[in-house]
C-alpha positions as CSV (number, residue, x, y, z in Angstrom):
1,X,-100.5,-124.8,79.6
2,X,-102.6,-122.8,77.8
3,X,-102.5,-122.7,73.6
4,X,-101.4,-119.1,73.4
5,X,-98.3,-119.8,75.7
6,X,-97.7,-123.4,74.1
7,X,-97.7,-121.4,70.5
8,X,-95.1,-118.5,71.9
9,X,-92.9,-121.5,72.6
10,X,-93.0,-123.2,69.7
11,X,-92.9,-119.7,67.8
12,X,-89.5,-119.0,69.1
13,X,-87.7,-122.1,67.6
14,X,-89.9,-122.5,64.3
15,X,-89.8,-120.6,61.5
16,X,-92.8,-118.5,61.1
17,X,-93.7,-120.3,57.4
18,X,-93.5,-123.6,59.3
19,X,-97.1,-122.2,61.0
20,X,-99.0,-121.5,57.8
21,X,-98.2,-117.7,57.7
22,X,-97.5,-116.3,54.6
23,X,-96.6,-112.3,54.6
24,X,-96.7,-110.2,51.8
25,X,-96.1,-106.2,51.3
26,X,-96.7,-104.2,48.4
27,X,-96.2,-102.2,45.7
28,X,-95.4,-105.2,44.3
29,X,-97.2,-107.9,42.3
30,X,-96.8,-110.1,45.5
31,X,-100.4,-110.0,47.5
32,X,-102.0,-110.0,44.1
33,X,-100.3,-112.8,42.9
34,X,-101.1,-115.0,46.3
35,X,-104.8,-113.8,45.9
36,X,-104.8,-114.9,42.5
37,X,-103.7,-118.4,43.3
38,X,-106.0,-118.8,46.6
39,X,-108.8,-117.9,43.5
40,X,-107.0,-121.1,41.2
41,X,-106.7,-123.3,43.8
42,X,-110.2,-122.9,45.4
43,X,-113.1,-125.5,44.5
44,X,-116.5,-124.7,46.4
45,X,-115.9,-121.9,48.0
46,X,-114.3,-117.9,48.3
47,X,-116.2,-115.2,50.6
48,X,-114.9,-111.6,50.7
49,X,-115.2,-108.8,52.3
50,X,-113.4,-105.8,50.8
51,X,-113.6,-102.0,51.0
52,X,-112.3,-101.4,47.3
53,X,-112.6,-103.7,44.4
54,X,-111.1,-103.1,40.9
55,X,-108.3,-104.9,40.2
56,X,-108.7,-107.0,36.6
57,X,-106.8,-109.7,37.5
58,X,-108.6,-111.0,41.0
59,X,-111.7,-110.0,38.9
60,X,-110.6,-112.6,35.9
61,X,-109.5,-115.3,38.5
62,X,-113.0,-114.3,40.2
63,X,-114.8,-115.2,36.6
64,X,-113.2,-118.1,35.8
65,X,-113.7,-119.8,39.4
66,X,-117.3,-119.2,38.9
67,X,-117.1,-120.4,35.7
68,X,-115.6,-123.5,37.8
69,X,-118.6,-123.5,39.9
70,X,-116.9,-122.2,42.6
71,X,-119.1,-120.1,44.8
72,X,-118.1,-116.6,44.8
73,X,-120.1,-114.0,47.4
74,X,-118.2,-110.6,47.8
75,X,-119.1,-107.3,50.1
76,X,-118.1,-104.2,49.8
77,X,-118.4,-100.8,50.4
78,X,-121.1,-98.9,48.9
79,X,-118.8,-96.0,48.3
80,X,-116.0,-97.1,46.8
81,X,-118.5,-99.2,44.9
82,X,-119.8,-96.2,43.5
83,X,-116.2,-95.3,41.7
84,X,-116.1,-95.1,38.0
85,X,-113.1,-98.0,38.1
86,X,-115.0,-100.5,40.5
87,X,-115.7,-103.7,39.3
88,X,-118.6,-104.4,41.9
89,X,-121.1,-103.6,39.3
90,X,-119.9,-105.4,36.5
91,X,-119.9,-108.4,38.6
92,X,-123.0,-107.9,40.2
93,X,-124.5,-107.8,36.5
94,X,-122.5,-110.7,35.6
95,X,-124.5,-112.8,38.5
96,X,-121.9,-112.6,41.0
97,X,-123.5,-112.8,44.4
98,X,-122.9,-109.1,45.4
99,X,-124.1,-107.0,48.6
100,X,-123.0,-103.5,49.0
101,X,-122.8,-102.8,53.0
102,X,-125.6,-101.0,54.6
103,X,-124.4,-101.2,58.3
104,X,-121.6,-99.3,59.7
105,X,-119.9,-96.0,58.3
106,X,-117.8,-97.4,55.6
107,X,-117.3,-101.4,55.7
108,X,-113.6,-101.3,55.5
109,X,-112.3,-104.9,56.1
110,X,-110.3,-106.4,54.0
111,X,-110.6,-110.5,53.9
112,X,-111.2,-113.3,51.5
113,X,-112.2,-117.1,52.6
114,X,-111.2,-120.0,50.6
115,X,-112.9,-123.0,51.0
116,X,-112.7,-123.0,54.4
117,X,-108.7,-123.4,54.3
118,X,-107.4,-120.5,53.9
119,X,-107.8,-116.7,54.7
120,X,-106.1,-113.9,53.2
121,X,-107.0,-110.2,55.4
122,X,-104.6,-107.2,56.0
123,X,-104.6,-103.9,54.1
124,X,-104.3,-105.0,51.0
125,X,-107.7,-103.2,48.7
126,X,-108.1,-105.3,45.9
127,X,-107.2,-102.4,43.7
128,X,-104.4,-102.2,40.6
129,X,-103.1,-99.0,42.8
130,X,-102.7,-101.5,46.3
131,X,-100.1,-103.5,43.7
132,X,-98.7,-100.9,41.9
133,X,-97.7,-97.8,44.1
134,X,-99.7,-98.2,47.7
135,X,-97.6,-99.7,50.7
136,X,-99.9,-102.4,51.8
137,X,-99.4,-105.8,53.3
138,X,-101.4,-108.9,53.3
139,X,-100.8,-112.1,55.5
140,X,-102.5,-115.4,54.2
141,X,-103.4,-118.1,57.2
142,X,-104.3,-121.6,57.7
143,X,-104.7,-121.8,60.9
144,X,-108.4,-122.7,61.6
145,X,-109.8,-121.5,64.5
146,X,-108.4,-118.2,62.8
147,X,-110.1,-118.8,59.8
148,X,-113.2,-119.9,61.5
149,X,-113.3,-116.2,63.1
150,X,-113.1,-114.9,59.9
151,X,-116.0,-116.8,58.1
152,X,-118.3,-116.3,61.1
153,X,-117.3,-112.5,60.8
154,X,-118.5,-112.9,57.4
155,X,-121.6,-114.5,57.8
156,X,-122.3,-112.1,60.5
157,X,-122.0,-108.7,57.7
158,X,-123.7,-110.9,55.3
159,X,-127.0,-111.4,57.1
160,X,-126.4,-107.4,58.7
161,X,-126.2,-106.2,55.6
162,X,-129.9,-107.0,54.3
163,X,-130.0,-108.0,50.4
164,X,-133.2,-105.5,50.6
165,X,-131.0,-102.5,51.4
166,X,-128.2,-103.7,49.5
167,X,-130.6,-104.0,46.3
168,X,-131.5,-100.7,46.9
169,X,-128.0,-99.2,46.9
170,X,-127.3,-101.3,43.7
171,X,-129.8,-99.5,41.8
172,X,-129.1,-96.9,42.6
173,X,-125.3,-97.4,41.7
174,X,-127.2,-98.5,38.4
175,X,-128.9,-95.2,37.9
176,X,-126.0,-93.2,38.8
177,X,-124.2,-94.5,36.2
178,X,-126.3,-94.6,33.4
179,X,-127.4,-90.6,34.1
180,X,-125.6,-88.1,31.6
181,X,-122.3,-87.3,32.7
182,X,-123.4,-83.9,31.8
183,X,-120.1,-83.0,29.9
């Protein structure tokens, strides 16, 4: 029988926390919080890959897991990078291993890998807003061909998305915001 069907089965008389599958919807503190912990309890290593970034708290957990040694890479879009609220910048200039995209339109995933054991994906931005007053969801897996997928996805936008082009766009994300607001 194949997996899929075996899983159904099973799926119909477990509870769905019994498979690793934690589900989370916001405005709330809820996605946040479960973020924030996958941060704590992560040793070697988080990848991310997230279309908005300026939420203080993942960024805190973010520092002190580096601070940890943990490894810490994190794409995002070049765009929403470019807000005055991001927090790309500040960590990039903090020596957080940053790449803004340079492939696709807009680079609108929404996924974190930690230490290989985890994955946390679904709408959630990592933004104060996505907590506060958005209606977002996030699901968190352990399942790992699942998270496999994920971190191979990941490796596949990191090498995509040059670090020559991505230096590029981060300078000029520098410039941008040390020009004159003019007012």
């Amino acid at each position: 029988m194949k997996k899929k069907h075996v899983l159904f089965l099973l799926s119909l008389f477990l509870p769905i926390s019994s498979w690793g599958i934690e589900v989370y919807f916001s405005p709330s503190a809820d996605c946040e919080n479960r973020i924030v912990k996958a941060i704590q309890d992560s040793n070697k290593e988080i990848v991310i890959v997230v279309y908005s970034f300026n939420n203080l708290k993942l960024a805190e957990a973010l520092r002190k897991a580096k601070k940890r040694g943990v490894s810490v890479q994190i794409l995002t879009d070049y765009t929403q990078a470019s807000h005055r609220n991001s927090l790309v910048l500040p960590l990039a200039n903090e020596g957080f291993e940053v790449k803004l995209h340079s492939k696709f339109k807009i680079e609108h995933n929404k996924f974190a890998v930690f230490d290989n054991g985890l994955v946390g994906t679904g709408s959630f931005n990592w933004t104060g807003t996505a907590s506060r007053s958005n209606s977002e969801n996030c699901i968190f897996l352990t399942e790992v061909d699942v998270i496999q997928k994920y971190r191979d996805r990941f490796t596949f936008l990191w090498k995509k998305n040059t670090l020559q082009a991505s230096e590029f766009k981060m300078k000029r994300l520098m410039q941008k915001n040390r020009a004159p607001s003019g007012k």
